[in-house]
C-alpha positions in Angstrom: 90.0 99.3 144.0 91.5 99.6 147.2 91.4 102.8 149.9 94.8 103.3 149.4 94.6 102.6 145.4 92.2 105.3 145.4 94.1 107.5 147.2 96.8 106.9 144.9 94.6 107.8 142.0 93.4 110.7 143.8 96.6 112.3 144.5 97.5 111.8 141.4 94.2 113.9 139.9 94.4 116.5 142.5 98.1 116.5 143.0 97.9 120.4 143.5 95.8 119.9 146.5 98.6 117.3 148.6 95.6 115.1 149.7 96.9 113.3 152.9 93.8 112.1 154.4 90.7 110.2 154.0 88.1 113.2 154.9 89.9 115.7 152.7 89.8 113.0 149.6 86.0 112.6 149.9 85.3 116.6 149.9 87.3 116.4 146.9 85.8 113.6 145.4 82.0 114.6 145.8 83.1 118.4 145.1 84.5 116.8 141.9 81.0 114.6 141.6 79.1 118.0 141.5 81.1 119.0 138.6 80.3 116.0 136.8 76.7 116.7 137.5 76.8 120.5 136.3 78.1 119.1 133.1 75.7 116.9 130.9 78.6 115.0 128.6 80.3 113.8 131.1 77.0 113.0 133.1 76.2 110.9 130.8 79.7 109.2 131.0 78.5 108.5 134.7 75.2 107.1 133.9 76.8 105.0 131.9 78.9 103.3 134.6 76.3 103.6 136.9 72.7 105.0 136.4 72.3 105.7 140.1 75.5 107.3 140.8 74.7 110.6 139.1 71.5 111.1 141.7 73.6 110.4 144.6 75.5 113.3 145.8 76.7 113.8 149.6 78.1 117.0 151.1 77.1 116.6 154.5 78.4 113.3 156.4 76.5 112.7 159.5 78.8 109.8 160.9 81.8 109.8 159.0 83.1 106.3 160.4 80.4 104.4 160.2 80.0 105.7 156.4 83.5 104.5 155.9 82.8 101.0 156.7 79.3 100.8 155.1 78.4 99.3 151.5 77.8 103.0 150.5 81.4 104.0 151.1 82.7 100.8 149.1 80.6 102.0 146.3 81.8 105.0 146.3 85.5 103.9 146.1 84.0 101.6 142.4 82.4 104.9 141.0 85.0 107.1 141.6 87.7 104.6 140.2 85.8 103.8 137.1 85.4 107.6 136.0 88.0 109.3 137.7 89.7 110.7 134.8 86.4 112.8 133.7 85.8 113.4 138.1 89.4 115.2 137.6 88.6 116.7 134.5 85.7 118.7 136.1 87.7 119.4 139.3 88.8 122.9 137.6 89.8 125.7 140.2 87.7 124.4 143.5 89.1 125.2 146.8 87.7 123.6 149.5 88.6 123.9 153.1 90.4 120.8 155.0 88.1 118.7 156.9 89.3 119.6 161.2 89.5 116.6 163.5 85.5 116.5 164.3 84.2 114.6 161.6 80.9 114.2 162.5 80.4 117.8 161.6 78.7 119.0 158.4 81.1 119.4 155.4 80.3 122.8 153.3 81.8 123.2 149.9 81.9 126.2 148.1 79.8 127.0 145.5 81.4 126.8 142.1 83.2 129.8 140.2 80.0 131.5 138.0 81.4 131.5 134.2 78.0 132.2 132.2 77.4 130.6 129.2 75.7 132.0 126.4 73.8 129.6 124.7 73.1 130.3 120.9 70.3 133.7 121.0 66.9 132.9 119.1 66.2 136.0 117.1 62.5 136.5 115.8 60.9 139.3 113.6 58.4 141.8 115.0 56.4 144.2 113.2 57.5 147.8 114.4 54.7 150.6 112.9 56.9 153.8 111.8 54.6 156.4 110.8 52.5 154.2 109.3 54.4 151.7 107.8 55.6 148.7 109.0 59.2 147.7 109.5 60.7 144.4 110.5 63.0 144.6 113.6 65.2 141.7 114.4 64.6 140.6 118.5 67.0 138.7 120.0 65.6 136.5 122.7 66.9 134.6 125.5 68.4 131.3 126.1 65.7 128.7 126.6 65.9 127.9 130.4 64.7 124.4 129.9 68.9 124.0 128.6 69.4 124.9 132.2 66.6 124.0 134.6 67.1 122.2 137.6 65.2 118.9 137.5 62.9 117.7 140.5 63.5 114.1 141.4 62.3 111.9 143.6 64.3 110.9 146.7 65.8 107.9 147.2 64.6 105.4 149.7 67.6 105.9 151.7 67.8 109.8 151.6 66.5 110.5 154.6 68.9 108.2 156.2 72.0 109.7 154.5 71.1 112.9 154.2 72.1 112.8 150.5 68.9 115.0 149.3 69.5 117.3 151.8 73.2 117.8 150.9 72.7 118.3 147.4 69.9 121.2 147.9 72.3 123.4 149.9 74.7 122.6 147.2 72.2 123.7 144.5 71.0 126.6 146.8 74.9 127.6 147.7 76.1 127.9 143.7 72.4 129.7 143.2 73.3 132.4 145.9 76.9 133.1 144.5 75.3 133.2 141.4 73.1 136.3 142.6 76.0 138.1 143.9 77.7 138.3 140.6 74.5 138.9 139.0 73.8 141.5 141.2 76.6 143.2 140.8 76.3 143.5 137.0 73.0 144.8 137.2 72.4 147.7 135.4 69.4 147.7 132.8 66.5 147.3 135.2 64.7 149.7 137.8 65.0 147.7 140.5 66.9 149.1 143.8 68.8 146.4 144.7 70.3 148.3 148.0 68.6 147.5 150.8 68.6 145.1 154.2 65.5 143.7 155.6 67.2 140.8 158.1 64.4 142.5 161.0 61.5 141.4 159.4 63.6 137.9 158.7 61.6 136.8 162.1 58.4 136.4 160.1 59.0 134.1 156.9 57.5 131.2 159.3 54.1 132.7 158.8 51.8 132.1 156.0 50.7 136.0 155.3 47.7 136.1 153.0 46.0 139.3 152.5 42.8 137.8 150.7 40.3 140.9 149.5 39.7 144.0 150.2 42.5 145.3 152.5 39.9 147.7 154.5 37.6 144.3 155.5 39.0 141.7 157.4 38.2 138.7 156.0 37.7 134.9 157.9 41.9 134.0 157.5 43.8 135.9 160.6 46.8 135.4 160.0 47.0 139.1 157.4 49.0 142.1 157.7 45.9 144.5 156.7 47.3 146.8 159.1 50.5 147.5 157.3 48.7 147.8 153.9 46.3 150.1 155.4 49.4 152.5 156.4 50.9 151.9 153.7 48.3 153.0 151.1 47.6 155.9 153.6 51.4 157.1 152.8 50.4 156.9 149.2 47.7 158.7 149.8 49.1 161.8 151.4 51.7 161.8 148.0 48.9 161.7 145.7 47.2 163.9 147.9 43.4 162.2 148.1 41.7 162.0 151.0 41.5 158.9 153.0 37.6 159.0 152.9 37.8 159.6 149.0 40.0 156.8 148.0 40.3 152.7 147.9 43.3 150.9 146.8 45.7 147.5 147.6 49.0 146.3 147.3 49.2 144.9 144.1 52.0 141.4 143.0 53.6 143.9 140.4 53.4 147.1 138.5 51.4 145.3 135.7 48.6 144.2 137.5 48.1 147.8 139.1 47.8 149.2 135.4 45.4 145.9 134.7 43.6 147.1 137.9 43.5 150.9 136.6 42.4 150.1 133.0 40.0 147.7 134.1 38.3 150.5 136.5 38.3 152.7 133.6 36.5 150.0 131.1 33.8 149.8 134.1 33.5 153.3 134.3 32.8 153.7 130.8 32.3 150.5 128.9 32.2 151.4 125.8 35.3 153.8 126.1 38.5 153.6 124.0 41.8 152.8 125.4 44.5 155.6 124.2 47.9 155.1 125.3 51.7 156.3 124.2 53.4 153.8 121.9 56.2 154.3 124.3 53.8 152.9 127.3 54.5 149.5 129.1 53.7 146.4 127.2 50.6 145.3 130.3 48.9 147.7 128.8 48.3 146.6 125.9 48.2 143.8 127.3 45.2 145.2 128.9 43.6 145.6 126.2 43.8 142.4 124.6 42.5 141.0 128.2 39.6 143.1 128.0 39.3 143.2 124.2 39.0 147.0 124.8 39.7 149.2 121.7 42.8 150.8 121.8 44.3 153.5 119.9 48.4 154.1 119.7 49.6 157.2 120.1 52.2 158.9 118.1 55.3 159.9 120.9 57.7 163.2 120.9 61.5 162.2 120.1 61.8 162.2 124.0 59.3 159.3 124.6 57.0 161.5 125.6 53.2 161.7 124.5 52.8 163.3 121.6 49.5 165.9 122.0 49.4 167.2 118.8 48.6 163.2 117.3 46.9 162.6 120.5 44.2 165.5 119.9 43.9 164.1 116.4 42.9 160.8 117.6 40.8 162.4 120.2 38.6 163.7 117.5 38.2 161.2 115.3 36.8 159.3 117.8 34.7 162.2 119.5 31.3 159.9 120.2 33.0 157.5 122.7 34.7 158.2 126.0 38.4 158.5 126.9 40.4 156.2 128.8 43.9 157.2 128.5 46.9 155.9 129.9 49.6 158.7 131.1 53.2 157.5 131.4 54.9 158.7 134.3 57.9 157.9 133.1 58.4 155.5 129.9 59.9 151.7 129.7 62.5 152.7 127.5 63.6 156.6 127.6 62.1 157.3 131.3 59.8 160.2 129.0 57.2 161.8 131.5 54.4 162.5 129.2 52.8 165.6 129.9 49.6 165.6 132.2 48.4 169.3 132.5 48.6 169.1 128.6 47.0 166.1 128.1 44.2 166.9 130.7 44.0 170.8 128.4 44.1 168.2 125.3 40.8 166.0 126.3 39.2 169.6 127.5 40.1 171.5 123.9 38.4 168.6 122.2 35.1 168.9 124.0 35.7 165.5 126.4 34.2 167.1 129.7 35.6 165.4 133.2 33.2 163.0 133.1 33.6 161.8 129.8 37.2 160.8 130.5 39.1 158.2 132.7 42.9 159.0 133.5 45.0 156.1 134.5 48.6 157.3 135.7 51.0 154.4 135.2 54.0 155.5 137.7 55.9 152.4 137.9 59.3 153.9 138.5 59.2 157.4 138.7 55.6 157.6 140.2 57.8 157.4 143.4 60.4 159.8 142.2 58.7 162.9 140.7 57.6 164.2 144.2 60.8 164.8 145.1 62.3 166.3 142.3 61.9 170.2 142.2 60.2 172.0 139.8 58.6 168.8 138.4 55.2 168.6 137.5 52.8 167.2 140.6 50.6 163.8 140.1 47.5 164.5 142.1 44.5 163.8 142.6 43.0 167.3 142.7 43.2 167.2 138.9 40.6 165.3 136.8 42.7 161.4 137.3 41.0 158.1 138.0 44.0 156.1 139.8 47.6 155.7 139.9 49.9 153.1 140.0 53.5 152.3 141.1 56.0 149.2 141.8 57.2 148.6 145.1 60.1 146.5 144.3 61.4 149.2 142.0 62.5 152.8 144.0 61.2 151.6 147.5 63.6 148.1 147.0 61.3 145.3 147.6 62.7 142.1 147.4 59.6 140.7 146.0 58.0 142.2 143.2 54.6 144.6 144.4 53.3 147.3 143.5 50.2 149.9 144.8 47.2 150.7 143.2 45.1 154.0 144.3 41.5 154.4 142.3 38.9 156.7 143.4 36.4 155.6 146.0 33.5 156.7 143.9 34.9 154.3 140.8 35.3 150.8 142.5 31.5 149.9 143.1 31.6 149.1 140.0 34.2 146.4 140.5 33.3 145.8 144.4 31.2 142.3 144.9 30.5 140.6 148.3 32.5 137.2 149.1 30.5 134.8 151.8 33.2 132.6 151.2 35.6 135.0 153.0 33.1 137.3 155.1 34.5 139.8 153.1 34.1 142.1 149.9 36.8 142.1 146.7 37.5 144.4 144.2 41.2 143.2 143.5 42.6 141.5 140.2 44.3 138.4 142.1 42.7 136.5 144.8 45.3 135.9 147.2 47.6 139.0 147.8 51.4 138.6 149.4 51.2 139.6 152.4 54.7 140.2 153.1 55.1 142.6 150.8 53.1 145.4 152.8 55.4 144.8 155.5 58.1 145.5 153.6 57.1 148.2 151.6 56.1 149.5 155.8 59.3 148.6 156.7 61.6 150.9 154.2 58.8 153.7 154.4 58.9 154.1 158.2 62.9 154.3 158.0 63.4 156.6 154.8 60.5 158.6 155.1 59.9 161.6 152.6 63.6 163.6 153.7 65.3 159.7 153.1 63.5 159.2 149.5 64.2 162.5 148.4 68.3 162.4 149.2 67.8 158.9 147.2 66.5 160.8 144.5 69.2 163.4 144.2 71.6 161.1 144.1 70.2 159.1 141.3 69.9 162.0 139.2 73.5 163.4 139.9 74.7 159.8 139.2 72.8 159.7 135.8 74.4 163.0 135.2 77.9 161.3 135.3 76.8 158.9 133.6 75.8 160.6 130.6 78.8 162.7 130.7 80.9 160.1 130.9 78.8 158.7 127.7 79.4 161.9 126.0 83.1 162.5 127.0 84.4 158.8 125.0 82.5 159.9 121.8 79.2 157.8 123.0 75.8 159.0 121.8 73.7 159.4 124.9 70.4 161.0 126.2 69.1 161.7 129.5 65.3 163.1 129.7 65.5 166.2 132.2 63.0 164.2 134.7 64.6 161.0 134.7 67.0 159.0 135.8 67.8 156.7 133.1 70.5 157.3 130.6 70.0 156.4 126.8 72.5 155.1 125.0 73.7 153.6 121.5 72.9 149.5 121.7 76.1 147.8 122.5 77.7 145.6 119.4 78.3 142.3 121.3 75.1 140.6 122.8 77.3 138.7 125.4 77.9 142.3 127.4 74.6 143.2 127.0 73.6 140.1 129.0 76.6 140.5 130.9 75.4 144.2 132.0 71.8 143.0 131.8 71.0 146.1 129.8 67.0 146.9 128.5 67.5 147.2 124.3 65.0 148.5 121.5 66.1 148.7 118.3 69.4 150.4 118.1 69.4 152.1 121.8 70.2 150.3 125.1 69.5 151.9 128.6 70.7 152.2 132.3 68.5 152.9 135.0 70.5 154.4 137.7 68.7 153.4 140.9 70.6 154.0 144.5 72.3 151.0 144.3 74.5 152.0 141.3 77.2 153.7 142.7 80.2 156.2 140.9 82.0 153.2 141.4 79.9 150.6 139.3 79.2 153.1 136.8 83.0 153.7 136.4 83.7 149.7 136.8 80.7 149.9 133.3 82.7 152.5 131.6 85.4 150.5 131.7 84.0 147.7 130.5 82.1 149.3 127.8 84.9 151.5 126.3 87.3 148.4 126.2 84.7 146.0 124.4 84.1 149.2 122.2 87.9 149.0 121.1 87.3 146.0 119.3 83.9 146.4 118.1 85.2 149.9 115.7 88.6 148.9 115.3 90.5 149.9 111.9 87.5 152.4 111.5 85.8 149.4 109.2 82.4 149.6 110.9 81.3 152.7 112.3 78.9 153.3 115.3 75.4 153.6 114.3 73.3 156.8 113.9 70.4 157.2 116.6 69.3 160.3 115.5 66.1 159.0 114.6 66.1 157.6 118.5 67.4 160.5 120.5 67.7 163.5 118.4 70.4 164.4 116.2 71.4 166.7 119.5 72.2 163.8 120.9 73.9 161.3 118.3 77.8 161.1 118.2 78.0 159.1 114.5 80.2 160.9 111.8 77.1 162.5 110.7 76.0 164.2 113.4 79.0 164.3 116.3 
């Protein structure tokens, strides 16, 4: 097929788009050749012409005139004539921008239009213990990503020439980055602060930042940032209020590992000790216990999420001859529930366990960060009888990496603490290497915010989650909100696709939203109206009625025809 054939063809395809020149038509035909590739029936149509033309993609011409008169060019013109119908097929609703008269210039599509797919949900069986007995709760899972991975191949010979590889990676990278924006947006289910700006600290992702053992020894690798750590836990510190000559602690990769870290000090502390933890508590730390095949009792939880004492002193005492390791939420996965830790400290001392026959592990992931600031609420401290504490740093701070900290007594982590020749250093951690960007960050947003910034954040969580629940409450919705927290409970919406769509956190019958500082009157209203116009639909006709969560939030709570 000749140029001008093609061009014929093409016009003819992408008649909408008036092509009148050479330049323009390639954009549009390897714009077109990324949709072929983003969809696997017609990729296999390509393959079939020509196995190699589905690798080669080219958004970036280095020498646009010489690549006209090349062999490349010429086979080009044969693969796009041979499968142009399914090229123009694919083409959709692409704009891209007209090609100026330096062509020598890189060309930059725009990423595609995000339209998720929702692939068919697996749904397994769990065992779910109500008081005793077991029930089977359907999960629905997520898609399998391996429908939707993004193969590594190996380069052509004559990639680094072309400049094809290249191409196609800031393609892939440019859809993936729209792709955040729009998931971003939606985000709602998660406690992750997704408003924040760190392009100062862009300067140092050139450096390889390895904060290998303890973060108070240097070790043999230079190139750390113990210095920011150091402050960092010192910050901590002053919250928790320990001294700096009383504690030891590191930036952990994530809020799990600094409840491994905590549990694990408490099984060296007392070996022999039982794990007792909320049913309500985060998944690690159970997963804990399986790690450490620790014994582990589950405790029975208040309506609320929180602890329940009266089942926890029961426990207590049927187990009187071995020490106490207990896990205290500081606000739950699911209902944000602060258990109680005056009255489970009173609990352990009412059932004979003196101070040192108990370890206290304070699992703060979210609201750790939060409860300082909120008045009236009850203080996490270290002048009470607690072993460590734990928060995520990519949660409330806004982290773009997940982190977390991890504070333990000084007097507890001999028992983990072992010399390392290897890195003229000593190491107590879980994880060998240690990011060690993230206590930059984490440095970063503390030395801006400070305790006045964190605590207007705060405030305006909790007034947000106010509206929120109002809002809930006010279109007939049944909704809870625990007084210390900022996330908002909530019947589990009837259509998985806008639960995935919303990215909302579901158990059983309930859904959540966490409302962090980055969701604004604005997205919440944008929610509502999302959520009340899906709703429509779901209890049309009055033929299926909205499920009781009594038994999940308190009949105080539930809006079904029962209880509203």
């Amino acid at each position: 097929m000749h140029c001008q054939d093609l061009r014929l063809a093409a016009i003819n395809i992408y008649g909408r788009y008036s092509c009148t020149s050479l330049p323009r038509l390639l954009q549009l035909s390897l714009v077109a050749e990324s949709r072929v590739r983003a969809n696997r029936p017609l990729l296999k149509e390509v393959q079939r012409v020509s196995p190699s033309h589905s690798r080669r993609l080219s958004f970036q011409i280095v020498d646009f005139h010489s690549f006209l008169g090349g062999k490349r060019w010429k086979e080009h013109i044969s693969r796009f004539g041979s499968v142009s119908a399914a090229v123009g097929a694919m083409v959709g609703s692409v704009e891209v921008p007209c090609v100026g008269g330096d062509l020598s210039g890189k060309v930059e599509p725009l990423p595609e239009e995000i339209s998720p797919e929702f692939l068919p949900l697996v749904i397994e069986n769990e065992g779910v213990i109500e008081d005793g007995n077991e029930e089977i709760r359907e999960v629905v899972l997520g898609k399998n990503v391996h429908t939707t991975c993004l193969a590594v191949t190996e380069p052509d010979a004559d990639d680094e020439i072309t400049g094809d590889r290249e191409a196609y990676m800031a393609s892939v990278l440019a859809r993936y980055r729209k792709s955040l924006i729009e998931r971003t947006k939606h985000h709602l289910g998660y406690p992750y602060n997704l408003d924040f700006d760190y392009g100062a600290l862009a300067q140092l992702q050139h450096f390889s930042i390895n904060n290998l053992g303890d973060p108070f020894i240097e070790s043999n690798y230079g190139v750390h940032s113990r210095q920011f750590e150091v402050g960092v836990l010192d910050w901590f510190a002053r919250l928790w209020e320990i001294e700096k000559d009383e504690y030891w602690g590191y930036i952990t990769n994530c809020g799990t590992e600094g409840n491994l870290h905590g549990i694990l000090v408490g099984r060296e502390v007392f070996p022999d000790g039982i794990l007792y933890a909320s049913r309500e508590s985060h998944y690690s730390v159970f997963k804990a216990a399986r790690m450490y095949r620790m014994e582990s009792v589950k405790v029975g939880t208040l309506l609320s999420g929180e602890i329940d004492c009266a089942d926890f002193r029961t426990k207590l005492l049927q187990n009187r001859d071995k020490p106490a390791i207990i896990n205290v939420n500081i606000g739950t996965t699911v209902k944000g529930a602060v258990d109680d830790l005056d009255l489970v400290i009173k609990t352990l001392e009412e059932t004979g366990f003196k101070h040192e026959q108990f370890y206290i592990h304070c699992d703060g992931a979210l609201f750790g960060l939060m409860m300082p600031f909120v008045k009236r609420a009850p203080k996490v401290s270290f002048k009470k009888p607690i072993g460590s504490v734990s928060v995520s740093g990519h949660k409330f701070v806004g982290c773009p990496m997940p982190c977390g900290v991890q504070i333990t007594r000084l007097q507890h982590i001999n028992a983990l603490s072992r010399n390392v020749e290897y890195l003229a250093s000593r190491d107590a951690t879980i994880m060998g290497s240690r990011n060690g960007h993230a206590p930059i960050f984490l440095w970063y947003t503390l030395s801006r915010k400070g305790y006045g910034g964190f605590q207007k954040e705060v405030q305006k969580c909790l007034r947000n989650a106010h509206y929120l629940k109002d809002r809930l409450e006010d279109a007939g919705i049944s909704a809870m909100l625990n007084e210390l927290s900022s996330t908002v409970v909530f019947e589990r919406p009837q259509d998985e696709e806008f639960v995935r769509r919303w990215q909302l956190a579901c158990q059983g019958n309930i859904a959540h939203v966490v409302v962090m500082p980055n969701v604004t009157i604005e997205k919440i209203d944008d929610f509502m109206s999302d959520l009340l116009q899906k709703r429509s639909s779901w209890f049309q006709n009055g033929k299926i009625q909205p499920p009781c969560v009594a038994g999940d939030i308190g009949q105080e709570n539930c809006a079904c025809g029962l209880h509203s």
